[in-house]
C-alpha positions in Angstrom: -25.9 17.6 0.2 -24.4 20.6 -0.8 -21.1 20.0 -3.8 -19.4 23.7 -2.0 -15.7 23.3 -0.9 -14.8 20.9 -3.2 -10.8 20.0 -4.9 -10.0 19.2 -7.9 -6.8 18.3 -8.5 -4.5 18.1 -11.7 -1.6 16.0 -12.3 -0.4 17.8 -15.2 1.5 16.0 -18.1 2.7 16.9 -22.0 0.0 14.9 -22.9 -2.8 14.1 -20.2 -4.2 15.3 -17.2 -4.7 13.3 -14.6 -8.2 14.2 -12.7 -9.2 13.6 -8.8 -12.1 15.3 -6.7 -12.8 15.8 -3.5 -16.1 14.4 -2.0 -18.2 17.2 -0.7 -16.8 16.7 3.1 -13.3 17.5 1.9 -12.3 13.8 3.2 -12.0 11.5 0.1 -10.3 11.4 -3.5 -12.0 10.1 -5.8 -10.3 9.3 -10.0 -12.4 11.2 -13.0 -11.3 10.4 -16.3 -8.1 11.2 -17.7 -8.2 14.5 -19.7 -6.5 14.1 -23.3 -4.6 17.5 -23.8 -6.3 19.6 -26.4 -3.8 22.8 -25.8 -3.8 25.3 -23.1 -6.7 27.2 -23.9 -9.3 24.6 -24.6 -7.8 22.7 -21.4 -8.7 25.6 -19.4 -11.8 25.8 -20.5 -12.7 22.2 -19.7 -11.8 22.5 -16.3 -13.3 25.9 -16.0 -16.6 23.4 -17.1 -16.0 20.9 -14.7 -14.9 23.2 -11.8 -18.5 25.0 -12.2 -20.2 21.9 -12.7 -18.9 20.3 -9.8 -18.6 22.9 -7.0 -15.0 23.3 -7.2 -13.6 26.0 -4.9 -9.6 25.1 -4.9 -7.8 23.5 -7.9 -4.8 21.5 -5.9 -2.1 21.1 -9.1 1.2 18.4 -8.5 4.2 20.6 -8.3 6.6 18.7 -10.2 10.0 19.2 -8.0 13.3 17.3 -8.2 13.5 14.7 -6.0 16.0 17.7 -4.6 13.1 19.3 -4.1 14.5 21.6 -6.9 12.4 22.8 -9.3 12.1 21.0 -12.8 11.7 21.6 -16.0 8.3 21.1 -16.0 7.9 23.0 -12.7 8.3 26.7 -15.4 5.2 25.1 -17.4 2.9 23.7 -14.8 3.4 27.4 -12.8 2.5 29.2 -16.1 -0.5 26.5 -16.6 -1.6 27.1 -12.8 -1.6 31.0 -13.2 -3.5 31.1 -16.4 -6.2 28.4 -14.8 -6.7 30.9 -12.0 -6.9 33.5 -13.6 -9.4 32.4 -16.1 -11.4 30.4 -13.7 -11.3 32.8 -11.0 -10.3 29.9 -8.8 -7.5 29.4 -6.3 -4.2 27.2 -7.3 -2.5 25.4 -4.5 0.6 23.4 -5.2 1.0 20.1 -3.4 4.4 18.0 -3.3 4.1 15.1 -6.2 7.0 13.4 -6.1 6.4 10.0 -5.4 2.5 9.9 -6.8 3.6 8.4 -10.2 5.8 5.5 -8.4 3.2 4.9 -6.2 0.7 4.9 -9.0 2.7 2.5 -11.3 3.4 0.4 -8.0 -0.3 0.3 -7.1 -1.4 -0.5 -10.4 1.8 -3.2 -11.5 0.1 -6.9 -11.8 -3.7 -5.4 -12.1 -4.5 -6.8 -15.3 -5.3 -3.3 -16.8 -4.2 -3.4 -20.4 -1.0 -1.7 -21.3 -3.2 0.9 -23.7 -5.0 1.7 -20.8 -2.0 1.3 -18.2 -0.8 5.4 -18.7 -4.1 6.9 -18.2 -4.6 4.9 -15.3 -1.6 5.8 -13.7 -2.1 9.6 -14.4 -5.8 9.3 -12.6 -4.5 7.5 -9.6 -1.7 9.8 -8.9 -4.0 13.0 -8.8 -5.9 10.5 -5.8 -2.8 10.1 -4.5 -1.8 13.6 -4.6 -5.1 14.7 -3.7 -5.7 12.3 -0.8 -2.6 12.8 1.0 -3.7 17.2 0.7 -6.9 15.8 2.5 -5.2 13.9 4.7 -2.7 16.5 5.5 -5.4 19.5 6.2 -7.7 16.7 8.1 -4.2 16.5 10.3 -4.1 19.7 11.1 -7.9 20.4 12.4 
């Protein structure tokens, strides 16, 4: 089976990135490991890795809007991030609503037993599934 057409998708933070991909049928989300920033540049460059490595054809980044839908403060950043990510990587950026992906996230994982340590990390990896499932779910939808 073929890894062409799949996601990747970022849920950017000051310092991790939460990591999802798409199975090769554009249906599922499924958590990588959390990426420990580095700075911009060698970020890039590990997603630029994993993009090629994996068949990754659309990076799907949260856009971090008010609950206004206003932009934030970290909507300037994650836009700059986004544009320099494509144009490195040669790869499309689509922006995908992430406002309730960390609540859900912290919901989801409240009560689990995971360590506190571990507890941030696994909340940035489930809210790129989040935010990358309900992009899936949204274009499946639509066919």
């Amino acid at each position: 089976m073929s890894k062409a057409g799949r996601i990747l998708a970022l849920d950017l933070g000051k310092k991790r990135i939460g990591l999802a991909l798409s199975d090769e049928l554009g249906l599922t989300a499924q958590g990588l490991k959390t990426l420990d920033r580095e700075g911009r540049r060698a970020d890039i460059e590990t997603l630029r890795r994993m993009a090629v490595e994996s068949g990754v054809e659309l990076f799907l980044v949260g856009d971090p809007v008010q609950m206004s839908g206003a932009a934030s403060r970290q909507s300037e950043y994650t836009r700059e991030f986004a544009r320099e990510l494509e144009y490195k990587t040669g790869l499309p950026v689509k922006f995908w609503d992430e406002r309730w992906t960390s609540r859900e996230a912290e919901r989801t994982l409240r009560g689990s037993g995971i360590a506190h340590g571990e507890r941030k990390p696994a909340i940035d990896r489930l809210s790129a599934v989040i935010l990358l499932q309900s992009y899936l779910d949204s274009v499946e939808a639509q066919r």
